[in-house]
N, C-alpha and C positions, 0 to 999 in steps of 0.2 A: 493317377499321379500320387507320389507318397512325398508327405516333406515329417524328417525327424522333428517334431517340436522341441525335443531335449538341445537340441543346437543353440536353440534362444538365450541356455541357460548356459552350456557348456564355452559360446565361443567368447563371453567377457568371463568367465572364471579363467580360461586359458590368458585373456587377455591380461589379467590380475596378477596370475601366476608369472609371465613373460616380465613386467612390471618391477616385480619386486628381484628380480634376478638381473635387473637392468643396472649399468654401472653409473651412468653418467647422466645427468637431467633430460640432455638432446635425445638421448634412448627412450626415457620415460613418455618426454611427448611425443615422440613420434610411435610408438608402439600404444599409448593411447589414442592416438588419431586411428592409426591404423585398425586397432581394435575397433571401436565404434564404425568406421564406414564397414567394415565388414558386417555389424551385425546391422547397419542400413540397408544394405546389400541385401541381408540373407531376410530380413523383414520386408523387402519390397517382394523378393522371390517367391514369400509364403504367400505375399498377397496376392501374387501372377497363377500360383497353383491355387489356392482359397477360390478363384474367380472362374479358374476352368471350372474345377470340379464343380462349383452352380449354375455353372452354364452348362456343363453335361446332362444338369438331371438331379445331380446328388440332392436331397430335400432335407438329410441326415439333418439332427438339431447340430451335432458337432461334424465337426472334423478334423482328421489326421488324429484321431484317439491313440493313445499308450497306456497299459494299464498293469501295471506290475504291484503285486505284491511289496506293501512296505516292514509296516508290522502286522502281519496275522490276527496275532492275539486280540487286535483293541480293530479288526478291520480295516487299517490303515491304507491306502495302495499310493499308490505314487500313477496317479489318474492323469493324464491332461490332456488336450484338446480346445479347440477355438470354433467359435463362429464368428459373423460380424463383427461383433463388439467386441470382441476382445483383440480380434485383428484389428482396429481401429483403435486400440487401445497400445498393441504393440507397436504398429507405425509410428504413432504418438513420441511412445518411448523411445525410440530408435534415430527421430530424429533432434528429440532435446540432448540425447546423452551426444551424441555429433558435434552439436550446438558450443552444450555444455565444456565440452573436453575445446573447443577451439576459444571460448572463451576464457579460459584456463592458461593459455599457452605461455605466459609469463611470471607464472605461479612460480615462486622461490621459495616460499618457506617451509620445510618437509614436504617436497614435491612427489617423492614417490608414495608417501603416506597420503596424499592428497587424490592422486591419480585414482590410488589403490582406493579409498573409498567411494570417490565417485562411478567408479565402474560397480566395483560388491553395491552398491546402491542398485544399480540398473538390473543386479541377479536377483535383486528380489522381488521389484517390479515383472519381469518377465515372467517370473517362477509364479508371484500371482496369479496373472492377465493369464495363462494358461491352464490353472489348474479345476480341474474338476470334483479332487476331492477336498472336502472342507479343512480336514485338520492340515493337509499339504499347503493348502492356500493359507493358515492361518501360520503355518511355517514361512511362510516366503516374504508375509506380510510383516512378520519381525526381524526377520533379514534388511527388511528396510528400513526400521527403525531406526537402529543401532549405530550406523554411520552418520546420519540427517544431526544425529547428538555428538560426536565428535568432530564433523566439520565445522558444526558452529561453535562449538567449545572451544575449539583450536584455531583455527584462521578467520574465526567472527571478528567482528567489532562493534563496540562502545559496551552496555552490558552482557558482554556475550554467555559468563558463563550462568549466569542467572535466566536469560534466553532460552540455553540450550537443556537446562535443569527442566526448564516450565516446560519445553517442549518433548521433554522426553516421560516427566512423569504425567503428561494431561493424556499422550499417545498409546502411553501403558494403561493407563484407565479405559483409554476405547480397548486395548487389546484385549482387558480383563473381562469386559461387558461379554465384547468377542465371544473370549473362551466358555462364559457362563451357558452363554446362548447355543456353540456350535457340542457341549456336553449336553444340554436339553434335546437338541435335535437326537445325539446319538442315543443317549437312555431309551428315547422310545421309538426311536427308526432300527437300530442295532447298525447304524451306518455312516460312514463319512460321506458317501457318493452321492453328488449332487444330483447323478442322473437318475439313479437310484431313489433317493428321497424324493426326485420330484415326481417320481410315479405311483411314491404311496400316498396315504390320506391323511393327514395327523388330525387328531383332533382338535377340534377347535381351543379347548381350553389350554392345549397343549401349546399352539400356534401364540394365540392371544397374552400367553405368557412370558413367553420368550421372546418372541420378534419385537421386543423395547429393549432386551439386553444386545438384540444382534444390528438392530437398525441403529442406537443410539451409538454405539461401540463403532461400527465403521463411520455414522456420524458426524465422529468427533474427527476422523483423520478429513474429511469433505467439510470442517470449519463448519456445521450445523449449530447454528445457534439455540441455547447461548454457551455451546462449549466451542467458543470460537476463539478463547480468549489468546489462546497460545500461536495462534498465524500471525499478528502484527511484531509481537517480538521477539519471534523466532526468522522472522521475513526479515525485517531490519537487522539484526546482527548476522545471518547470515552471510558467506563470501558470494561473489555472482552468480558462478554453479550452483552452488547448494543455494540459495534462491528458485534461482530456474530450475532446478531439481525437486524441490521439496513443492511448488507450487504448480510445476508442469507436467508431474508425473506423480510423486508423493498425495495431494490430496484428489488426485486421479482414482486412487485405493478405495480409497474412502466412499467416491461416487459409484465405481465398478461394485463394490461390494453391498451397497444398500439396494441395488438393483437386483443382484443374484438374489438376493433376501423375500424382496417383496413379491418377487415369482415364485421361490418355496413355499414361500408361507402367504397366499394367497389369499385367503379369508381371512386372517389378522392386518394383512397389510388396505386391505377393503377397512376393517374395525377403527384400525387406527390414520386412516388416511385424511380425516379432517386436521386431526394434531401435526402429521408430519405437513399440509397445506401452511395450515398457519404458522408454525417455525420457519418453514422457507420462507414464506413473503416478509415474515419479520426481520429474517436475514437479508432479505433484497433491499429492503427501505431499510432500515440500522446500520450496514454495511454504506449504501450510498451515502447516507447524511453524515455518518463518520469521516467518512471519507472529506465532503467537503471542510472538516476542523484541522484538516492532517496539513502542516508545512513540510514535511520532510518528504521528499519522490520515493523512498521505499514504503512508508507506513501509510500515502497514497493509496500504492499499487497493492499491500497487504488489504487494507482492509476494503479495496474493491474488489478484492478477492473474494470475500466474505460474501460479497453481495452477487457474485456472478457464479459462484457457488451454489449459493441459495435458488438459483434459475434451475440446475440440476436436480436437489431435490425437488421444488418445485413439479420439476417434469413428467419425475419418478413416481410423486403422490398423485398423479393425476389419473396415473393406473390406465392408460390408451394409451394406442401405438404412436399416434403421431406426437402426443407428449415425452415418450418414451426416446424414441427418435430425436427429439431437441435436446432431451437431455443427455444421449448419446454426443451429439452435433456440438455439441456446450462445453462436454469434457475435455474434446479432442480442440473446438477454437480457443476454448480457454486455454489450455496448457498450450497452445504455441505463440498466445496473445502476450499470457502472463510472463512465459522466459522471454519473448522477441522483447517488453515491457523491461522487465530484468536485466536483464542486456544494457539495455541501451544504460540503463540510471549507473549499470557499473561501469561503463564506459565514462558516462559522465565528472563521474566520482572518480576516479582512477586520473583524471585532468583536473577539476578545480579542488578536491580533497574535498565537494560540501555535495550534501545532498538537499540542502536546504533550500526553498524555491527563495526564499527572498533575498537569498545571497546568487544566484545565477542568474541570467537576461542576453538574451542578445546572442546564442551559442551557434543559432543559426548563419552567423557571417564566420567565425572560425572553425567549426565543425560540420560543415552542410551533413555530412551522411550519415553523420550519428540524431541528429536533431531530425532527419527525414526518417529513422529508422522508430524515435520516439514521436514523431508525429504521426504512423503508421498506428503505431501500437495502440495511441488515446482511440484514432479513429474506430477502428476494430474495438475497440473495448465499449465507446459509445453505440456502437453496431449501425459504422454508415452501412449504405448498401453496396454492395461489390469485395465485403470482407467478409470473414467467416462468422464475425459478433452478430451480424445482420441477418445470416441464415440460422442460426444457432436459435437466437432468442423469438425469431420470429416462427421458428418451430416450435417453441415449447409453447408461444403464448397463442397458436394454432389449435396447437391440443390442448389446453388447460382451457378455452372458449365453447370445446366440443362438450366438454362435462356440462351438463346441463343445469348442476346444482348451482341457486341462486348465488350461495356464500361464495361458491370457486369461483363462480365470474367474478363474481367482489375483488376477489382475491389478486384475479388475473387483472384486473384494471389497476388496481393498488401496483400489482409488480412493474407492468406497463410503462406506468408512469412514474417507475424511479432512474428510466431513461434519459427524461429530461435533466434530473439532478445529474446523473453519471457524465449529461453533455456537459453541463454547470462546471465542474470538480475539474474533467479535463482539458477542457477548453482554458478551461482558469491558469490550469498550470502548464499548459503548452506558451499560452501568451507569455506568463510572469517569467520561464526558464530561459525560451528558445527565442522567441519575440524582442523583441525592444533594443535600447543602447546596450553595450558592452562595455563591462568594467574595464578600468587596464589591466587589473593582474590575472582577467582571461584571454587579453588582446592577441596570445602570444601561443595559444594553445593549438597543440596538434587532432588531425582529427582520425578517424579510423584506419586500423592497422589490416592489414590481409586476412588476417587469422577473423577476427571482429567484423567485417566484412562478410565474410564464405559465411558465419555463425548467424549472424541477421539474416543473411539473405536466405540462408536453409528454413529457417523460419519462416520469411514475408512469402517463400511461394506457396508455404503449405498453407497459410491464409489465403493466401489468394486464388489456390487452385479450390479451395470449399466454399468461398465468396463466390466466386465466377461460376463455378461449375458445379454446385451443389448435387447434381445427380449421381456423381459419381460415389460420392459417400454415401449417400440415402441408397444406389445400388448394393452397398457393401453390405449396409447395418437393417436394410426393408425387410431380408427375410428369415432374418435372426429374428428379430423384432415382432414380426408376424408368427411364426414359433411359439416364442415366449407369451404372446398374448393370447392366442388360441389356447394354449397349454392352461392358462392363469384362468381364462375365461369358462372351458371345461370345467376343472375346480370347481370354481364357484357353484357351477350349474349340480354338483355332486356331491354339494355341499348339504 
């Protein structure tokens, strides 16, 4: 079975294109509707053929490879392919931008300029999530920048363009790291290919050098403390989409790519794996307890971001499959937590004009299904059981128990137990918003519309089909993952 991966990329650039040739608004949304369920479509498809071909046999690390020549001269090729995790990264993507575009659907103000970047956002996500060689992927990766700063520039609010300024020069600082790191790799591999470099041997000094340019650099787009600083007021002035964009898929990048990393470069990532331990758990606990100062539902959900973030790397430093796998598990419940999350606060907001908890109460008598959609999203995010937060984190803090070093267990108890605070923060603010009397000047309010409906609900079942049914992903992501760590493990032993 063959599936073109180039379609990932090609059918929202056609959508883009369709977009800007469109005359009249009704054309724009509907041709970006259209657009996105197609590339849900053609993402659930890759995942029907991804699943035969490992249940035929195929043991390949990828699949569905393309490998074209790009630039010769500097060995450039236009590489891609998937396995698990980046299929689990694509579905991700495929259904925030769904999400996203139906959240959107009464967007007025330069609508087609709106469309049009939210979709060119999703081409760089893809172009990512599938690429194999490094300089492609660090192409794709600035593809996505670039809109995430004119969205919030242009249709933010309160200091937006000061927002979208911090967030664009802290993003180009990871990209710089980036590029320092992936011109190291090439001076002494003579290569971009991932597949490529991870069969040769670098040397240690070589590894140990660079892998802080290239882990700190995707890092910073995965909100790694403390280059965090740019998610809470890039998260707040952003529009709903670009919210749910930037934190459901955008620092998605960031965790995908510190993992490809620490499989390259396997004995630096062993070197430095105490440092990257203690960053996360400082981002788990800083992140929560921040969170409990925050009055405003976006600066919230931003800076629980930070802290459910920090669970990812966490996963990733723990260098084993089943930590590996939570942190896989993490990416995909977070990014459907944080836009399902997103959502709802801009649904909110779009009715009383406050984001402010101590100006709301009581939303649950005139909005039931938007307050049930934000009461979903705390749950999952405090990780009851039956939601994806619960499989997630209880994977990472699975494998991060297995490492036997005294400090990691430290570690793993310290992150554990910023569960309770995450209960603390959302409980707090589900009571103060949706709970209690109602004002009068909310007495009167409308509550979810068709479009905000289908947008939630695409989200609560992908929670709820990882909550319930966690085998199904751990099928996806167990023998990518198993791969990777054989491969990582080899290394080390060659070392």
């Amino acid at each position: 079975m063959y599936m073109n991966l180039s379609l990932l990329i090609l059918l929202p650039l056609l959508t883009v294109l369709l977009i800007l040739l469109s005359k009249t608004v009704a054309q724009i949304r509907v041709i970006g509707l259209a657009g996105s369920i197609v590339q849900l479509i053609a993402s659930i498809g890759l995942l029907n053929f991804y699943m035969q071909q490992r249940a035929a046999g195929n043991t390949n690390t990828y699949l569905f490879e393309n490998n074209f020549i790009w630039f010769k001269a500097l060995h450039i090729n236009y590489h891609v392919g998937i396995d698990g995790i980046s299929m689990a990264m694509i579905l991700l993507t495929s259904l925030i931008v769904v999400a996203g575009i139906l959240v959107s659907w009464t967007m007025e103000k330069l609508t087609k300029e709106y469309f049009f970047l939210l979709i060119l956002l999703s081409v760089g996500a893809y172009g990512f999530f599938i690429s194999l060689d490094l300089f492609t992927l660090f192409f794709f990766l600035e593809v996505a920048v670039i809109p995430k700063f004119l969205l919030i520039g242009i249709w933010g609010s309160g200091q937006k363009e000061n927002s979208a300024m911090k967030l664009a020069l802290m993003l180009m600082a990871g990209s710089a790291l980036v590029f320092v790191g992936l011109m190291g790799i090439y001076y002494h591999t003579h290569s971009f290919d991932m597949v490529e470099i991870g069969k040769q041997s670098m040397e240690l000094g070589i590894q140990n050098f660079f892998f802080p340019f290239l882990f700190l650099g995707f890092g910073i787009f995965a909100a790694l403390f403390p280059f965090h600083t740019w998610v809470p007021d890039g998260h707040a002035s952003a529009p709903t989409a670009a919210s749910m964009f930037l934190a459901g898929i955008s620092m998605k990048l960031g965790g995908y790519g510190c993992l490809r990393i620490v499989t390259l470069m396997p004995q630096a990532a062993q070197t430095y794996a105490w440092i990257i331990i203690l960053l996360a758990t400082i981002a788990i606990i800083y992140g929560a307890f921040a969170t409990m100062m925050q009055t405003d539902l976006k600066y919230i959900n931003a800076y629980s971001s930070i802290s459910h973030c920090g669970f990812v790397i966490l996963g990733i430093g723990m260098l084993n499959q089943t930590s590996m796998n939570g942190a896989v598990i993490q990416m995909v419940s977070h990014g459907l937590m944080t836009a399902l999350f997103f959502a709802a606060i801009g649904m909110i907001y779009a009715r009383t004009h406050t984001r402010m908890v101590a100006q709301l109460g009581g939303l649950l008598k005139v909005m039931p299904f938007i307050s049930t959609v934000f009461v979903i999203a705390g749950l999952c995010s405090l990780g009851l059981p039956g939601f994806s937060g619960f499989v997630a984190e209880m994977t990472v803090f699975m494998g991060s128990w297995q490492n036997s070093v005294g400090a990691y267990r430290v570690a793993t108890i310290i992150s554990a137990a910023s569960i309770v605070v995450t209960a603390v923060y959302i409980l707090r603010a589900t009571g103060k918003a949706i709970m209690g009397p109602i004002s009068s000047e909310n007495a009167l309010l409308s509550d979810a519309s068709w479009n905000e409906k289908l947008a939630a609900g695409i989200l609560i079942i992908g929670i709820l089909i990882i909550g319930m049914a966690p085998f199904l992903i751990h099928q996806l992501i167990q023998p990518s993952t198993d791969i990777l760590i054989n491969q990582f493990n080899k290394a080390l032993t060659l070392k």
